[in-house]
mmCIF entry with sequence, helices, sheets and N, C-alpha, C, O atoms, coordinates in Angstrom:
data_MODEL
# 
_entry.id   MODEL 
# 
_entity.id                         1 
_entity.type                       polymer 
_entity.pdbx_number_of_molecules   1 
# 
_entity_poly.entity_id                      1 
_entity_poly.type                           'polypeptide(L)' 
_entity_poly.nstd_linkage                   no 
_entity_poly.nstd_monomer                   no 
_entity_poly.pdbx_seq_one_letter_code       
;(UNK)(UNK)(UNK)(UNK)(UNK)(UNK)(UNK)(UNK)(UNK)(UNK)(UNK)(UNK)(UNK)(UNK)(UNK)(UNK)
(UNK)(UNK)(UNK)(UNK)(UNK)(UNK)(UNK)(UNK)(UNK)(UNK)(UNK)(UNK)(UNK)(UNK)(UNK)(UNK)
(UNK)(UNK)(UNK)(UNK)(UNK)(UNK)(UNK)(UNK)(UNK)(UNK)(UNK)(UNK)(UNK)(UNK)(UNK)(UNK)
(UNK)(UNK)(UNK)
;
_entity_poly.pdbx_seq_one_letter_code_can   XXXXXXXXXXXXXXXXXXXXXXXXXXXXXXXXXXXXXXXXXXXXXXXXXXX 
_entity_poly.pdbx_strand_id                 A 
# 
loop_
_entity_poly_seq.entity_id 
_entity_poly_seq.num 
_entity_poly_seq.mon_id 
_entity_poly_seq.hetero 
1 1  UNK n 
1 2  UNK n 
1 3  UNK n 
1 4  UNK n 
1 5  UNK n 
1 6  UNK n 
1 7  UNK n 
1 8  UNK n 
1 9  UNK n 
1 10 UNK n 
1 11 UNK n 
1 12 UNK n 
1 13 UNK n 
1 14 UNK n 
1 15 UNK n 
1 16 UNK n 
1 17 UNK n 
1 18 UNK n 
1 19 UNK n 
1 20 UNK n 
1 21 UNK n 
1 22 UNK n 
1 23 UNK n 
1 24 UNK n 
1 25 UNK n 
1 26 UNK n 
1 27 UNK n 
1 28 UNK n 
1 29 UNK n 
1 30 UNK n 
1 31 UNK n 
1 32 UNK n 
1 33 UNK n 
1 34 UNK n 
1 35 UNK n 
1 36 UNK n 
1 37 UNK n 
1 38 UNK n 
1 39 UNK n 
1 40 UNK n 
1 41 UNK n 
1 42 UNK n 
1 43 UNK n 
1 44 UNK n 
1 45 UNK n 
1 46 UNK n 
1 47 UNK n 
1 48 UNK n 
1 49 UNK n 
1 50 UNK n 
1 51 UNK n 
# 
_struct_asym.id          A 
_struct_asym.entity_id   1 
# 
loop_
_struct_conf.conf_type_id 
_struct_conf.id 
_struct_conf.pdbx_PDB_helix_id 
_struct_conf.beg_label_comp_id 
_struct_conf.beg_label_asym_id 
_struct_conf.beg_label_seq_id 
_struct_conf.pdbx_beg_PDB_ins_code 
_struct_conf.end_label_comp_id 
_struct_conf.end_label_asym_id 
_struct_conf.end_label_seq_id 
_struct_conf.pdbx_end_PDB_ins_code 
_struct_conf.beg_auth_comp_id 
_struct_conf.beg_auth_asym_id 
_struct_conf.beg_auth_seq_id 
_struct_conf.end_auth_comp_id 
_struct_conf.end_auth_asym_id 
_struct_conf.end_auth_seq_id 
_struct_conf.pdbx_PDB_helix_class 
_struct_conf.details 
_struct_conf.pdbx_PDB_helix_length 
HELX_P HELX_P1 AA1 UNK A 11 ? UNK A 13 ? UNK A 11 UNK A 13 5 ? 3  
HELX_P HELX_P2 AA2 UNK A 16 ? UNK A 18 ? UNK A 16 UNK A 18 5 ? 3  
HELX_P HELX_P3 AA3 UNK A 27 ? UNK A 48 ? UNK A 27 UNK A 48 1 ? 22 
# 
_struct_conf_type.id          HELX_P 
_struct_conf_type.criteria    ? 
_struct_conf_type.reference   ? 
# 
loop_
_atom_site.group_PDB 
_atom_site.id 
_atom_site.type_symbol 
_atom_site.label_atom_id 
_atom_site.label_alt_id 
_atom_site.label_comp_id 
_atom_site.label_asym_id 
_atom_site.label_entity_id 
_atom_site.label_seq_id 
_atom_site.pdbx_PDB_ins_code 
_atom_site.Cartn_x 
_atom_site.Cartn_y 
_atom_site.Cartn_z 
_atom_site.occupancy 
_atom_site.B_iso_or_equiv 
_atom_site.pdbx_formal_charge 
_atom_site.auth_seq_id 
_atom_site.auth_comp_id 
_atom_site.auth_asym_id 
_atom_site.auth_atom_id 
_atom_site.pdbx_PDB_model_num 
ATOM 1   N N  . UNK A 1 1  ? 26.670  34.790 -21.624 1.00 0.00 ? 1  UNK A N  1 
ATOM 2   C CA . UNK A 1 1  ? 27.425  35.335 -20.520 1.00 0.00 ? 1  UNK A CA 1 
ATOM 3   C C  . UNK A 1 1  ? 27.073  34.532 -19.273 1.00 0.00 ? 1  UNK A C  1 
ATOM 4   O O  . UNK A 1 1  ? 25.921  34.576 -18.843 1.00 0.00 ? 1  UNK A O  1 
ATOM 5   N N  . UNK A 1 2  ? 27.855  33.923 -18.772 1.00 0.00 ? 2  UNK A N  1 
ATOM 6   C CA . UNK A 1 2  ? 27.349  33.408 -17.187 1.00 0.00 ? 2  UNK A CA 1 
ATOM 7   C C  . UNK A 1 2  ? 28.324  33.442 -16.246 1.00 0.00 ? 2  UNK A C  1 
ATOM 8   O O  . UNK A 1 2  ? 29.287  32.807 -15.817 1.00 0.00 ? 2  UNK A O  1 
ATOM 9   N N  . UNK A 1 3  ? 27.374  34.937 -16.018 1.00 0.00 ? 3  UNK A N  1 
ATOM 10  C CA . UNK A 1 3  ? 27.871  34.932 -14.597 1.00 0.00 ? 3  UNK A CA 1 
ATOM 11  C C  . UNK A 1 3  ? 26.516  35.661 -13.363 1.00 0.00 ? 3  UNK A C  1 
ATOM 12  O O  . UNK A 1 3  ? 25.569  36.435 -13.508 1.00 0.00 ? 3  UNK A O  1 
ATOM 13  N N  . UNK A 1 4  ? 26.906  35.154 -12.587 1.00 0.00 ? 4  UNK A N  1 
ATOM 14  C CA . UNK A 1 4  ? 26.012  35.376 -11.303 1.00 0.00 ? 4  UNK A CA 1 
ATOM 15  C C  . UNK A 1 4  ? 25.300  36.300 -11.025 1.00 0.00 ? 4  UNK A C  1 
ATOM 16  O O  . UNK A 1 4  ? 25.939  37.316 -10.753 1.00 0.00 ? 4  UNK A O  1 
ATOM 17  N N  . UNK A 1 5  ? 24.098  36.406 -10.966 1.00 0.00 ? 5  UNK A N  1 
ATOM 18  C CA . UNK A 1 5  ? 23.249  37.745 -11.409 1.00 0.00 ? 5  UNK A CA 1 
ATOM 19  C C  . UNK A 1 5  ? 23.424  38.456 -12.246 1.00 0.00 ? 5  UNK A C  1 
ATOM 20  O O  . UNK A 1 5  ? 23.474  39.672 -12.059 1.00 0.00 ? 5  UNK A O  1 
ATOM 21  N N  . UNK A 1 6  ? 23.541  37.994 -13.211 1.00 0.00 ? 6  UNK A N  1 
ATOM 22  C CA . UNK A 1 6  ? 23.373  39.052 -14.367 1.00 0.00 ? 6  UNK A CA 1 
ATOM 23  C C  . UNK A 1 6  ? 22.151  38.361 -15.300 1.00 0.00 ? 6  UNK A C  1 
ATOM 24  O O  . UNK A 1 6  ? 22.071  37.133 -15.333 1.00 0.00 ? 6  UNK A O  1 
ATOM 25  N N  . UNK A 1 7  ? 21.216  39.183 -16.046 1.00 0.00 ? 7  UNK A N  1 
ATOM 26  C CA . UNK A 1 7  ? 20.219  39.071 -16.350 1.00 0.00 ? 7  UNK A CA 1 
ATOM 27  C C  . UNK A 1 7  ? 19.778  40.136 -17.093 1.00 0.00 ? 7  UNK A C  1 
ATOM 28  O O  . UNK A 1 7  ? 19.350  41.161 -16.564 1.00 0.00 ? 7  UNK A O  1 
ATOM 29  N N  . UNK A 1 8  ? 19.852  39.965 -18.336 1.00 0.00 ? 8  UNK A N  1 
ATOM 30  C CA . UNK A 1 8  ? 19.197  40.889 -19.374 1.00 0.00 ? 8  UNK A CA 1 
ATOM 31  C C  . UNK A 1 8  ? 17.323  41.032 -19.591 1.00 0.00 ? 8  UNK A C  1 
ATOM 32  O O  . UNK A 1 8  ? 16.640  41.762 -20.309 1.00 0.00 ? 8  UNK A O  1 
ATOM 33  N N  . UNK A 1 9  ? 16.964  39.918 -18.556 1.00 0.00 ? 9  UNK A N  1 
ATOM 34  C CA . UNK A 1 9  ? 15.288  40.317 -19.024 1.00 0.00 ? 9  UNK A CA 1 
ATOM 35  C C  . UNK A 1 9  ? 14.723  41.432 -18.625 1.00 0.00 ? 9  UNK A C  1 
ATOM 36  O O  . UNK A 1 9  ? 15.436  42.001 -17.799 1.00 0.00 ? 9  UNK A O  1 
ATOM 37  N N  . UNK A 1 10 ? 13.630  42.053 -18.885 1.00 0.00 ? 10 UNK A N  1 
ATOM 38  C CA . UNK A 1 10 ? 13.193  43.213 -18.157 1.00 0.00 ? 10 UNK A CA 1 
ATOM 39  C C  . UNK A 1 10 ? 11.394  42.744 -17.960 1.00 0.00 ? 10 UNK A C  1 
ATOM 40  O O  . UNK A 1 10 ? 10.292  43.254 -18.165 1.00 0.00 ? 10 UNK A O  1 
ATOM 41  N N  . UNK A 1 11 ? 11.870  41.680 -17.527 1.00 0.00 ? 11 UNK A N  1 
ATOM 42  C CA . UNK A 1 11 ? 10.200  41.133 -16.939 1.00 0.00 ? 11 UNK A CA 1 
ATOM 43  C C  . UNK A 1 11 ? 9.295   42.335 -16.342 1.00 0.00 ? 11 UNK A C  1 
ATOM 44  O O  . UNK A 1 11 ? 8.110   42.644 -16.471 1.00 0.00 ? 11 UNK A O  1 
ATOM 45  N N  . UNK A 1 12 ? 10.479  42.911 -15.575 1.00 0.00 ? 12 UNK A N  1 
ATOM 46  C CA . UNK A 1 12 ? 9.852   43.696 -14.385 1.00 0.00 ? 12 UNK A CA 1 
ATOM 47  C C  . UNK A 1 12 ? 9.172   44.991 -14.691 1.00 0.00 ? 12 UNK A C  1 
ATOM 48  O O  . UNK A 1 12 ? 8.483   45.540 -13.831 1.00 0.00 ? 12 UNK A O  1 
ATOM 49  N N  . UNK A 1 13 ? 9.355   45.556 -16.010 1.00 0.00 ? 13 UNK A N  1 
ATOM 50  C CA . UNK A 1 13 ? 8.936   46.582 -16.597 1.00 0.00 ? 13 UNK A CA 1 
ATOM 51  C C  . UNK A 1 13 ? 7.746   46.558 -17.055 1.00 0.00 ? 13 UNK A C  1 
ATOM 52  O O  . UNK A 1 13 ? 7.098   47.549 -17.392 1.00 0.00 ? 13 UNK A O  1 
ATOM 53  N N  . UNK A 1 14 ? 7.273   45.044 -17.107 1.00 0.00 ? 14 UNK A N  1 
ATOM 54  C CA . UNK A 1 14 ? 6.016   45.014 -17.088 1.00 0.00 ? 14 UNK A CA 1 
ATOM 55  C C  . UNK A 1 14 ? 4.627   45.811 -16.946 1.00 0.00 ? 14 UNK A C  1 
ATOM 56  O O  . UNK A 1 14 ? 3.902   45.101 -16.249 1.00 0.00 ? 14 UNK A O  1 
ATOM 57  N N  . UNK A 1 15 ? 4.025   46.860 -17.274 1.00 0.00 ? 15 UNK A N  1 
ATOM 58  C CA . UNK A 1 15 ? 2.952   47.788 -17.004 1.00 0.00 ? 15 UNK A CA 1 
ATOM 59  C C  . UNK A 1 15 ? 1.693   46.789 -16.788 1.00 0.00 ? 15 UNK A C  1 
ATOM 60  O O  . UNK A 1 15 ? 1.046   46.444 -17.777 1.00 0.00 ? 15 UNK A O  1 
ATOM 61  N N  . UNK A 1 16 ? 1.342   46.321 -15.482 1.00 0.00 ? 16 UNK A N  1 
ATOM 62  C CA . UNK A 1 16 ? -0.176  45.449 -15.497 1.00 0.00 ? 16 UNK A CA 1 
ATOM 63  C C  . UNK A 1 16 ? -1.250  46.833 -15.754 1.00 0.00 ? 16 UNK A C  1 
ATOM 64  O O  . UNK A 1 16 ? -2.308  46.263 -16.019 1.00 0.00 ? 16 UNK A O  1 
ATOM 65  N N  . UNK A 1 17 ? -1.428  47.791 -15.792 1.00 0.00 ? 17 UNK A N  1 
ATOM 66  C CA . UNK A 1 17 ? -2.274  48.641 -16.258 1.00 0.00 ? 17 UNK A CA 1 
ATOM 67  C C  . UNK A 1 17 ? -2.701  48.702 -17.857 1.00 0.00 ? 17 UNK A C  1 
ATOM 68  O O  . UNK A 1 17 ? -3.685  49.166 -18.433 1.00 0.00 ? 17 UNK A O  1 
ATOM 69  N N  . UNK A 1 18 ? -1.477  48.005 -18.321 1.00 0.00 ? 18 UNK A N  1 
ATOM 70  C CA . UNK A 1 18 ? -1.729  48.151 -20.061 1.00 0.00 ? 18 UNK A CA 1 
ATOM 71  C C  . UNK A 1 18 ? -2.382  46.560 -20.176 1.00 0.00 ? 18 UNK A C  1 
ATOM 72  O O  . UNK A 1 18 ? -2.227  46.087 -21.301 1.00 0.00 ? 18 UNK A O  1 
ATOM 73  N N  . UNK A 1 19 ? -3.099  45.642 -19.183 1.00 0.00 ? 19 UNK A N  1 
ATOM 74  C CA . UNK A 1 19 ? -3.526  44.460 -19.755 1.00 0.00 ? 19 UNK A CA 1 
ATOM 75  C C  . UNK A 1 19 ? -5.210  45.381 -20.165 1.00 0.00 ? 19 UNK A C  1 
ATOM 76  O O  . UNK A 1 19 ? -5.896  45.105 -21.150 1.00 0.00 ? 19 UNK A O  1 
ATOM 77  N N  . UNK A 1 20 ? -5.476  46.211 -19.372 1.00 0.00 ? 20 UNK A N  1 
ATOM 78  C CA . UNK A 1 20 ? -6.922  46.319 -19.861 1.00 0.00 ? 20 UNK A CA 1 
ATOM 79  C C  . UNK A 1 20 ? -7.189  47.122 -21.290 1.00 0.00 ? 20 UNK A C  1 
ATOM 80  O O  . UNK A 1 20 ? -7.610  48.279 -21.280 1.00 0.00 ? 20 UNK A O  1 
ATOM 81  N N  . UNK A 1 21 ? -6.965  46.556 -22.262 1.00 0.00 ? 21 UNK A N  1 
ATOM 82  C CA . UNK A 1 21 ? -7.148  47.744 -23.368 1.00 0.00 ? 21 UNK A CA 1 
ATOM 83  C C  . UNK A 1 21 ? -8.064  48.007 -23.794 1.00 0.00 ? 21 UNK A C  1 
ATOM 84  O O  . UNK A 1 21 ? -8.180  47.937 -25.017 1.00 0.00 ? 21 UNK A O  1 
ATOM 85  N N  . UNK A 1 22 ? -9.192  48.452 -22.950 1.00 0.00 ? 22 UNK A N  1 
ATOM 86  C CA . UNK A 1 22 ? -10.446 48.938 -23.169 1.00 0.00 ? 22 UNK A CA 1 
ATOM 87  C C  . UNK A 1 22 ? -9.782  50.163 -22.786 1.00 0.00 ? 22 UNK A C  1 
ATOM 88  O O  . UNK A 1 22 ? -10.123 51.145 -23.444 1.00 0.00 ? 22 UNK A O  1 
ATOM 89  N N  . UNK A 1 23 ? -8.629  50.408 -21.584 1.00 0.00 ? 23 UNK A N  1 
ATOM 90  C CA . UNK A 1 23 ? -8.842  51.282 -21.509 1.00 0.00 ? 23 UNK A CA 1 
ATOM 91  C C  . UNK A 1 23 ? -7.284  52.513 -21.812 1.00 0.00 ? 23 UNK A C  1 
ATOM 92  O O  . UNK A 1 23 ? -6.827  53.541 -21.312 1.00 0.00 ? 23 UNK A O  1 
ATOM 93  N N  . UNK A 1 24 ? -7.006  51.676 -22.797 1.00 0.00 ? 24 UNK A N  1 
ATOM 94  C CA . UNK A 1 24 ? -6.491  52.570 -23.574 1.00 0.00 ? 24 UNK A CA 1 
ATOM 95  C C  . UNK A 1 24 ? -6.485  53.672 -24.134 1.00 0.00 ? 24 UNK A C  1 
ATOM 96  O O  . UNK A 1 24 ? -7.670  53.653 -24.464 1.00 0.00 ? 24 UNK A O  1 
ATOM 97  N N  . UNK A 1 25 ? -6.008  54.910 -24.628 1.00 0.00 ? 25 UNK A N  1 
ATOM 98  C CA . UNK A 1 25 ? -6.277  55.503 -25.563 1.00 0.00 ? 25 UNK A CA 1 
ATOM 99  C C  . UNK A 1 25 ? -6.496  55.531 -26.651 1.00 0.00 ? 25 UNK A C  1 
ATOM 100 O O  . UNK A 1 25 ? -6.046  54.415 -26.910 1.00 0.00 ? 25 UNK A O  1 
ATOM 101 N N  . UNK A 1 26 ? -7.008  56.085 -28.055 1.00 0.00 ? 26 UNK A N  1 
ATOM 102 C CA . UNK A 1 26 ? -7.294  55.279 -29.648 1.00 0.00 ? 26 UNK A CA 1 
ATOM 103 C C  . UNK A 1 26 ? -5.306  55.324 -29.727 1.00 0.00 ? 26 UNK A C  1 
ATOM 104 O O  . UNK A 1 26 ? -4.435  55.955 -29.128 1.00 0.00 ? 26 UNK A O  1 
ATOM 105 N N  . UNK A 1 27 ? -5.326  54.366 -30.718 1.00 0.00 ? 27 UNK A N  1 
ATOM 106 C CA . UNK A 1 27 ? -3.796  54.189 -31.465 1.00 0.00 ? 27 UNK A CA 1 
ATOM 107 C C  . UNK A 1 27 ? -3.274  55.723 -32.049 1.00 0.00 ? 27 UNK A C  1 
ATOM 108 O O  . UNK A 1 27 ? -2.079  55.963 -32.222 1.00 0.00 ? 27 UNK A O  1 
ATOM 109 N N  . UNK A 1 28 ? -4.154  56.528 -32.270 1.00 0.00 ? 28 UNK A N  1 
ATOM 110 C CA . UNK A 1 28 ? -3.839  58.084 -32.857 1.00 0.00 ? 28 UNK A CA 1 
ATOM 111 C C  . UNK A 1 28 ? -3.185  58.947 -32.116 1.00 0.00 ? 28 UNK A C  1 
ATOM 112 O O  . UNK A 1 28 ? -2.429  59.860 -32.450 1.00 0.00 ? 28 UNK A O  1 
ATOM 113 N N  . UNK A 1 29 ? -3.623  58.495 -30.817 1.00 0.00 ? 29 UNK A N  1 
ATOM 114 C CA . UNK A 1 29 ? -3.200  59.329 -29.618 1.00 0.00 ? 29 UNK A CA 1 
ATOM 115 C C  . UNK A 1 29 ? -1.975  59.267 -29.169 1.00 0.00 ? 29 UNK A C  1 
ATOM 116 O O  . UNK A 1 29 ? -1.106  60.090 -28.877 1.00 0.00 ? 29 UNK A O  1 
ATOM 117 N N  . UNK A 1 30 ? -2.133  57.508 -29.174 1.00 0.00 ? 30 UNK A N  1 
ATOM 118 C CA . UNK A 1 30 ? -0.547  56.800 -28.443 1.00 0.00 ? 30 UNK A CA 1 
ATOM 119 C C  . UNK A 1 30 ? 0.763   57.287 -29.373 1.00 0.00 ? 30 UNK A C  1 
ATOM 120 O O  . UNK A 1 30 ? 1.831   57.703 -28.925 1.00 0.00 ? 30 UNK A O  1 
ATOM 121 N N  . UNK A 1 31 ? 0.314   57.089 -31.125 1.00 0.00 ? 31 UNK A N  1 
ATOM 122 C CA . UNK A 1 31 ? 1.187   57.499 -31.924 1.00 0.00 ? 31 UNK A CA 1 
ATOM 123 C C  . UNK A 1 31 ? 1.456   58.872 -31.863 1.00 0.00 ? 31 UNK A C  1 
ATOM 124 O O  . UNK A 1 31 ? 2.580   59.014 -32.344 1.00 0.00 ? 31 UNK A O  1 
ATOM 125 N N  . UNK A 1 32 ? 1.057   59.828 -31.559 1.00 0.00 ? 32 UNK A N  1 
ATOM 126 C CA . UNK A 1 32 ? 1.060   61.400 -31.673 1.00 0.00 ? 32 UNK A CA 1 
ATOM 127 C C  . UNK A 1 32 ? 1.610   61.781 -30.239 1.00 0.00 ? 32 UNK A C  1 
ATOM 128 O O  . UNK A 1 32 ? 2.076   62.920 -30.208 1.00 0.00 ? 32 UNK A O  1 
ATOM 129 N N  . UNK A 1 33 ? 1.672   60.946 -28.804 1.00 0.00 ? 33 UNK A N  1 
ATOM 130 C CA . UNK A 1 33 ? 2.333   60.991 -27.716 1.00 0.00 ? 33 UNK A CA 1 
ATOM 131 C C  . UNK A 1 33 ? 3.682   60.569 -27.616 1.00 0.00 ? 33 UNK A C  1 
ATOM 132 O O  . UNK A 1 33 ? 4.471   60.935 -26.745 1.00 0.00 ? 33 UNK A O  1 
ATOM 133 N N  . UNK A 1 34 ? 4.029   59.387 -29.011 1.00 0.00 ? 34 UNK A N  1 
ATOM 134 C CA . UNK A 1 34 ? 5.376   58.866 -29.204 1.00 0.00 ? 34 UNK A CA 1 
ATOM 135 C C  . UNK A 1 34 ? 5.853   60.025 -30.190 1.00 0.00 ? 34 UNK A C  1 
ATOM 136 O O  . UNK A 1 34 ? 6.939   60.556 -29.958 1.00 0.00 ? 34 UNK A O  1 
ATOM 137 N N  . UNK A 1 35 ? 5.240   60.360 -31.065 1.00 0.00 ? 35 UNK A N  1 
ATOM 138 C CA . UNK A 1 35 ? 5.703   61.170 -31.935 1.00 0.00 ? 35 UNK A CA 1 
ATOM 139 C C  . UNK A 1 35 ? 6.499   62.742 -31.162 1.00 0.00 ? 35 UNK A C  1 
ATOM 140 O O  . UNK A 1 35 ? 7.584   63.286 -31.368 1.00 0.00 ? 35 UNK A O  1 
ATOM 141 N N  . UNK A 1 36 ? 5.451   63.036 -30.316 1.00 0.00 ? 36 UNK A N  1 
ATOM 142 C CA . UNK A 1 36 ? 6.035   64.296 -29.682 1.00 0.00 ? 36 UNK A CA 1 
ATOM 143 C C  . UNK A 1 36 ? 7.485   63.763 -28.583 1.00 0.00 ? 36 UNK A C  1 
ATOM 144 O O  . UNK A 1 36 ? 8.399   64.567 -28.396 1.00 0.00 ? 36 UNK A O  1 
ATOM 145 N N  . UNK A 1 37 ? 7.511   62.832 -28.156 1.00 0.00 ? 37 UNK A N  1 
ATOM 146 C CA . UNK A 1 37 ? 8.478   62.383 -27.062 1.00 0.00 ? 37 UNK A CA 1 
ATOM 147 C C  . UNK A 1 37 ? 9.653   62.329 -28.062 1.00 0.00 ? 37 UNK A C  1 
ATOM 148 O O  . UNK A 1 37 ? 10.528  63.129 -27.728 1.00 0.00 ? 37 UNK A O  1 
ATOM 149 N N  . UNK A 1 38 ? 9.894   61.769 -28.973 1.00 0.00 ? 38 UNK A N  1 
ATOM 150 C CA . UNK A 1 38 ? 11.186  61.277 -30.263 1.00 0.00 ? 38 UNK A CA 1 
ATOM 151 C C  . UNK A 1 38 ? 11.222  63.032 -30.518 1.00 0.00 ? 38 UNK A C  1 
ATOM 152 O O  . UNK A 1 38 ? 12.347  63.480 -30.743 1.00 0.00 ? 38 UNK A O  1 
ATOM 153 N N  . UNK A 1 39 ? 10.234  63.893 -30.500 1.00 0.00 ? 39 UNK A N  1 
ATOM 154 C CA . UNK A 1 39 ? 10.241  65.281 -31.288 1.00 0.00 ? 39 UNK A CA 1 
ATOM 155 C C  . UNK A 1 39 ? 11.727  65.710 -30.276 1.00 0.00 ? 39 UNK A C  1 
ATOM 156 O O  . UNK A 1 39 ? 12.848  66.082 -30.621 1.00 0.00 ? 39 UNK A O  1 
ATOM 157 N N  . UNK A 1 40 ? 11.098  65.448 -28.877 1.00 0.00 ? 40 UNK A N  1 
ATOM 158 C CA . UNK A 1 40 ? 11.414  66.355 -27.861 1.00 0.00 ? 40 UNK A CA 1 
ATOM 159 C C  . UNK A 1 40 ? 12.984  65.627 -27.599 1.00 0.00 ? 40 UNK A C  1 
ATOM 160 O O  . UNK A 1 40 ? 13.985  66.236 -27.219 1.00 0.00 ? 40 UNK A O  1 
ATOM 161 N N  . UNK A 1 41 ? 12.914  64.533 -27.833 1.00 0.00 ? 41 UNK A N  1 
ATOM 162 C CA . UNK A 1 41 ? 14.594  64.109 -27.702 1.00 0.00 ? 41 UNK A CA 1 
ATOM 163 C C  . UNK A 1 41 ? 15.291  64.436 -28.607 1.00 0.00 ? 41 UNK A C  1 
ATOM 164 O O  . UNK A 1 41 ? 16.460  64.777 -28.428 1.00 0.00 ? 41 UNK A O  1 
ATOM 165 N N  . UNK A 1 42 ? 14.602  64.393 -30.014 1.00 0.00 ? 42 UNK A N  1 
ATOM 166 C CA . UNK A 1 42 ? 15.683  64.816 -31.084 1.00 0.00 ? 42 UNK A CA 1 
ATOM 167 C C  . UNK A 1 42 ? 16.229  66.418 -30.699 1.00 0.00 ? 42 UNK A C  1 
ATOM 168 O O  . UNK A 1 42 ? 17.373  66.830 -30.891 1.00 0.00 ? 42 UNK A O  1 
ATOM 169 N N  . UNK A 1 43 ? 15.177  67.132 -30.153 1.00 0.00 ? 43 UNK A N  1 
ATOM 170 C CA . UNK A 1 43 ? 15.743  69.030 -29.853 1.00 0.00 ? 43 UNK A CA 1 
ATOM 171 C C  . UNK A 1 43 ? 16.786  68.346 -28.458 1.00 0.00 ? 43 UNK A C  1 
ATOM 172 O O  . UNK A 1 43 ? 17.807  69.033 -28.433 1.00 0.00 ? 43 UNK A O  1 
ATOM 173 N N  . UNK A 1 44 ? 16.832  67.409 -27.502 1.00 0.00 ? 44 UNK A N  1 
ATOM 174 C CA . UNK A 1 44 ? 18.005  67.783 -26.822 1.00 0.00 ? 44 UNK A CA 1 
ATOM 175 C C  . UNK A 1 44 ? 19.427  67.079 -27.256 1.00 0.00 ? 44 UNK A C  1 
ATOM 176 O O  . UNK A 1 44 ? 20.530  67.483 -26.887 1.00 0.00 ? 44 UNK A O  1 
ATOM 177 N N  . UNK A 1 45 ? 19.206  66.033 -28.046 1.00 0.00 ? 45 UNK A N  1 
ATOM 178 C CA . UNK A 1 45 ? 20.202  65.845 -29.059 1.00 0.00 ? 45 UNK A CA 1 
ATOM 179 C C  . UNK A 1 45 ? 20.986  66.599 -29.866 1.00 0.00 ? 45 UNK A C  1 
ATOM 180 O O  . UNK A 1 45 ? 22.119  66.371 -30.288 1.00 0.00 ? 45 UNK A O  1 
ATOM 181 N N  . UNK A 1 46 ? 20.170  67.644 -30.058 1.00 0.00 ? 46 UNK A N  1 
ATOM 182 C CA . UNK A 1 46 ? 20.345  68.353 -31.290 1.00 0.00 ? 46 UNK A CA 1 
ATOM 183 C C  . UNK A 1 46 ? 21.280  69.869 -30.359 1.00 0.00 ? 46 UNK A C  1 
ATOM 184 O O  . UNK A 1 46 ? 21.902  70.745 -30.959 1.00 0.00 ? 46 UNK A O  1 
ATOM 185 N N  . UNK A 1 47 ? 21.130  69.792 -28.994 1.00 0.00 ? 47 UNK A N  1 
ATOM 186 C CA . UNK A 1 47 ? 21.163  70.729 -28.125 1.00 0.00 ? 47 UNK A CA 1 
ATOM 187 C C  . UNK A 1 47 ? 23.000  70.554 -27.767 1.00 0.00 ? 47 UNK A C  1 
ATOM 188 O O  . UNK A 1 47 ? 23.905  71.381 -27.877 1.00 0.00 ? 47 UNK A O  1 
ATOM 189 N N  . UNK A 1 48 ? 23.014  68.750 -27.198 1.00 0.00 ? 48 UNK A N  1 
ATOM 190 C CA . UNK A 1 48 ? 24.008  68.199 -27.241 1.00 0.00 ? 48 UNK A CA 1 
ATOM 191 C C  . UNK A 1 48 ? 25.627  68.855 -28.136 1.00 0.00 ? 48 UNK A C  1 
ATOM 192 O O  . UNK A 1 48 ? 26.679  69.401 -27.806 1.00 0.00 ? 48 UNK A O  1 
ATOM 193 N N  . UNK A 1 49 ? 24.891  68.321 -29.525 1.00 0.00 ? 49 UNK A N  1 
ATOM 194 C CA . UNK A 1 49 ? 25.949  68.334 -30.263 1.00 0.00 ? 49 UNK A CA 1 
ATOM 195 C C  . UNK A 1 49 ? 26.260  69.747 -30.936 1.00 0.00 ? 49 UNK A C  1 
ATOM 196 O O  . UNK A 1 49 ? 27.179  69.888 -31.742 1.00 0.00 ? 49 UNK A O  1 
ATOM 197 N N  . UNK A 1 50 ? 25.496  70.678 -30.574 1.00 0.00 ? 50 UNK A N  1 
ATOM 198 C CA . UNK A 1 50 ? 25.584  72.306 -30.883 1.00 0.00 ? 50 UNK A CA 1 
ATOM 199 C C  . UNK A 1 50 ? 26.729  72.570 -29.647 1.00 0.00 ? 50 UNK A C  1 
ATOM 200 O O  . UNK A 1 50 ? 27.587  73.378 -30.002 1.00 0.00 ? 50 UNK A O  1 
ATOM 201 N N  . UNK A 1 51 ? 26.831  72.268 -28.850 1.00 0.00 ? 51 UNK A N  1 
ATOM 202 C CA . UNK A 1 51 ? 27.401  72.294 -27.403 1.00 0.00 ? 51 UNK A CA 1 
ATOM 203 C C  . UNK A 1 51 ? 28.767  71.569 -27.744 1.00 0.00 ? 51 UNK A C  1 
ATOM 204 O O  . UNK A 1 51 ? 29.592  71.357 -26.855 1.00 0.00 ? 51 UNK A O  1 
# 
């Protein structure tokens, strides 16, 4: 596509807080924080199409 400002990167989303991964949470956590977020979209999805 070229045209004039347009730009698909998302450089900018960048999190510099996630370079230190000491200080992360364990991987159990992160997975069980994604797990509940996908939980919680699938119920307003699910809310959606009842509607």
């Amino acid at each position: 596509m070229q045209r004039d400002k347009v730009s698909l990167g998302i450089f900018w989303l960048k999190d510099d807080s996630l370079e230190d991964t000491d200080s992360l949470p364990p991987p159990k956590e992160i997975a069980a924080d994604i797990v509940e977020n996908l939980e919680a979209a699938l119920e307003q999805f699910q809310g959606v199409e009842e509607e």
